[in-house]
Rosetta silent file (secondary structure, phi, psi, omega in degrees, C-alpha in Angstrom):
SEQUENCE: XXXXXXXXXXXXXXXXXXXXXXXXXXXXXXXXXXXXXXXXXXXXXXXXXXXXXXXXXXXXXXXXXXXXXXXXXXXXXXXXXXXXXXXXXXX
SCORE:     score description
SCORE:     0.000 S_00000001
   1 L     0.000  -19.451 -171.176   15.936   89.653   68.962 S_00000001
   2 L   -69.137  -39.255 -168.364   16.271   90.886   65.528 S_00000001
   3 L   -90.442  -53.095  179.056   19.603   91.690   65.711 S_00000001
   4 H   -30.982  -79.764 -165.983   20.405   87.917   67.282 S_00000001
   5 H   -50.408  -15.026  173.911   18.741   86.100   64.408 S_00000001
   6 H  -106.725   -3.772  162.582   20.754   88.181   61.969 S_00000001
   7 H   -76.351  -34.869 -170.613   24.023   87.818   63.538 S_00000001
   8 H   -98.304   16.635  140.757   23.510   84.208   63.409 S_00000001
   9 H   -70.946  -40.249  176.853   22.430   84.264   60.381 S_00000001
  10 H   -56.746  -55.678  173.292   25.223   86.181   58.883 S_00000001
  11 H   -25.378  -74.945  167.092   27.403   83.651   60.694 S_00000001
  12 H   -13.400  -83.409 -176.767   25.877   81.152   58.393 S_00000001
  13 H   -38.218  -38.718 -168.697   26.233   82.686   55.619 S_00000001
  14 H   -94.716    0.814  179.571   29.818   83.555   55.625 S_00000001
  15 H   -72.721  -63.374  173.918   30.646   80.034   56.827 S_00000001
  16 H   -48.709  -90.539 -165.809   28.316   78.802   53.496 S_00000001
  17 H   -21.511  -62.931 -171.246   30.566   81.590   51.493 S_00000001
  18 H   -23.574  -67.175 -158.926   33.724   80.163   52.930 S_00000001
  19 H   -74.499  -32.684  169.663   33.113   76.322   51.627 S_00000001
  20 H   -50.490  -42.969 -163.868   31.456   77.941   48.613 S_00000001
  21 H   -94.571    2.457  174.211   34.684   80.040   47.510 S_00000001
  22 L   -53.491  153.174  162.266   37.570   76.836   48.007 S_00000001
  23 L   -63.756  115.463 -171.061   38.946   76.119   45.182 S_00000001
  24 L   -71.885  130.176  157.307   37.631   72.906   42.597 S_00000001
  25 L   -72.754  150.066  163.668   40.411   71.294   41.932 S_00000001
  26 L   -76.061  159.284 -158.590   41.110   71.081   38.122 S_00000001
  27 L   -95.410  143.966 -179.235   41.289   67.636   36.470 S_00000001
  28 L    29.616   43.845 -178.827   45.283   66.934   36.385 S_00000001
  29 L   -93.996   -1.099  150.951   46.106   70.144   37.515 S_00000001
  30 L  -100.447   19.764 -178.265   48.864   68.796   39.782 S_00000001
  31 L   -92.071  138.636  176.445   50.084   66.553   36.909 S_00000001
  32 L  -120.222  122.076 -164.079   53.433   67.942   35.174 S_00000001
  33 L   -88.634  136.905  179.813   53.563   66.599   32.039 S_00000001
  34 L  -105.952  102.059  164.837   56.891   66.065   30.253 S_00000001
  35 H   -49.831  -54.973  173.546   56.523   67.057   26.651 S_00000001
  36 H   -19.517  -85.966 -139.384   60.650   65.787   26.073 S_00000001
  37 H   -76.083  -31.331 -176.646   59.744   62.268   26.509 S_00000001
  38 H   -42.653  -73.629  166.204   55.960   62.673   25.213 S_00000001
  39 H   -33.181  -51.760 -179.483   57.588   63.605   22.253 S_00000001
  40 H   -63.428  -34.241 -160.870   60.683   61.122   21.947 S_00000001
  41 H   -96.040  -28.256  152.622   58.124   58.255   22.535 S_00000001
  42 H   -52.267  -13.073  150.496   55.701   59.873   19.728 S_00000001
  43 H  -113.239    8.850  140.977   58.308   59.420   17.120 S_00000001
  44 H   -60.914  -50.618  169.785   59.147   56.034   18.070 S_00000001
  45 H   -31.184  -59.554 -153.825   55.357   55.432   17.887 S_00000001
  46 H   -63.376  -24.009 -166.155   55.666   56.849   14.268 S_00000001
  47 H   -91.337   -0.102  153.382   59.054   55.128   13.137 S_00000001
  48 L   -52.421  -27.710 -152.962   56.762   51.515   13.778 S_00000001
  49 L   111.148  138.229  149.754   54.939   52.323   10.931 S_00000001
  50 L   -24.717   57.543  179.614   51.090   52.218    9.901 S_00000001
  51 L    36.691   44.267  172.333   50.356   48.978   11.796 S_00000001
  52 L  -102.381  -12.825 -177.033   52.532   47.179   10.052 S_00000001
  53 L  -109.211  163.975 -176.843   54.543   46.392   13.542 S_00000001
  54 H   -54.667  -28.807 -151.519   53.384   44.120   16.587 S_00000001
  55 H   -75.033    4.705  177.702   54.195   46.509   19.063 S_00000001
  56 H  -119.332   46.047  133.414   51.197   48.862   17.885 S_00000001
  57 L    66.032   -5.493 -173.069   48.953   46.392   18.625 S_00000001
  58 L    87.878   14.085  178.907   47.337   46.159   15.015 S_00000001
  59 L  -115.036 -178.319 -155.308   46.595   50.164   14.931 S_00000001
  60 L  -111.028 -177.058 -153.354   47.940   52.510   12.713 S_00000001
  61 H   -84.548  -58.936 -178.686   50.801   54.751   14.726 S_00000001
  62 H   -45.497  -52.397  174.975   48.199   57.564   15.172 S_00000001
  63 H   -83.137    3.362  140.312   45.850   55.714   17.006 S_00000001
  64 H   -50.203  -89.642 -157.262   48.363   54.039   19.164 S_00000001
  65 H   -41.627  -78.322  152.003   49.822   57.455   20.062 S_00000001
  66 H    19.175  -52.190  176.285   46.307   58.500   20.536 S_00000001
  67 H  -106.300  -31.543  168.265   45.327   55.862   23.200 S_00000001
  68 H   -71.202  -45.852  168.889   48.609   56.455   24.687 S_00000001
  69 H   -36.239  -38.239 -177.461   47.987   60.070   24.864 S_00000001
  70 H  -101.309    0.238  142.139   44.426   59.780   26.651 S_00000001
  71 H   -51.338  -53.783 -157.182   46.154   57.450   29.285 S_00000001
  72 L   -85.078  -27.145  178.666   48.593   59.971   29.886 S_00000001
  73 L  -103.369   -3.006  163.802   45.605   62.617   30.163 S_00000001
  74 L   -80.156  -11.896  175.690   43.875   60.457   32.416 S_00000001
  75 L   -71.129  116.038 -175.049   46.216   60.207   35.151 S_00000001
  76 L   -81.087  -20.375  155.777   45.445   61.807   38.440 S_00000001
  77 L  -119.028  168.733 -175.796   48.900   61.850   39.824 S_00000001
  78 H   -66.951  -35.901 -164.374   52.353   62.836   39.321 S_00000001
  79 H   -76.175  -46.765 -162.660   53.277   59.243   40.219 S_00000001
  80 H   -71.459  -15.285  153.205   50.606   57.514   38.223 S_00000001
  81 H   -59.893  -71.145  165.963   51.853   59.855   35.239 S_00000001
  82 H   -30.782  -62.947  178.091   54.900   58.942   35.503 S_00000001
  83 H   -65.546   -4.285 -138.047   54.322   54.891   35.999 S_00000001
  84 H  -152.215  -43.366  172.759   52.058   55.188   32.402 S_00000001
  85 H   -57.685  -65.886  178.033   55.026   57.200   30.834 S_00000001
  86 H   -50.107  -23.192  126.970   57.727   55.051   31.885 S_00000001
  87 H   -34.944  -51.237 -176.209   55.858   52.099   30.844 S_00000001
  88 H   -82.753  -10.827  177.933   54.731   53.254   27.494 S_00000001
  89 L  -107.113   57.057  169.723   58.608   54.026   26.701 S_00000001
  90 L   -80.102  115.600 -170.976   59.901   50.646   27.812 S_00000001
  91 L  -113.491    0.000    0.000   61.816   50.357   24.560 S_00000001
């Protein structure tokens, strides 16, 4: 009987191990971010100016780029990356 309760214990266990050892996905770890355009549209950002232009919204060009940036790190998909690039470089 001894041996029963510890096979189906083990059973347990490596079933709990199993679900234990999957991997956590990482936050945006299937996102691929493209530095090129990241870039191109961070010196556009910069050639507005200090909040001197509409299109930044009244902020100075860092913290536009800034708030675009933590959109861009907020996205949970490749698509939704993408739509939030393509969007902020609608020139």
């Amino acid at each position: 009987m001894a041996g029963d309760s510890a096979v189906s214990s083990s059973s347990e266990n490596s079933f709990d191990l199993q679900v234990l050892l999957e991997p956590w996905p990482e936050e945006n770890c299937h996102v691929q971010r493209n530095r090129s355009q990241e870039t191109s549209l961070r010196q556009r950002v910069y050639t507005f100016g200090n909040g001197e232009s509409p299109f930044l919204m009244g902020k100075t060009a860092h913290d536009f780029f800034n708030d675009v940036q933590e959109s861009l790190g907020s996205a949970s998909t490749q698509q939704e990356y993408n739509r939030l690039l393509d969007f902020e470089g609608i020139s």
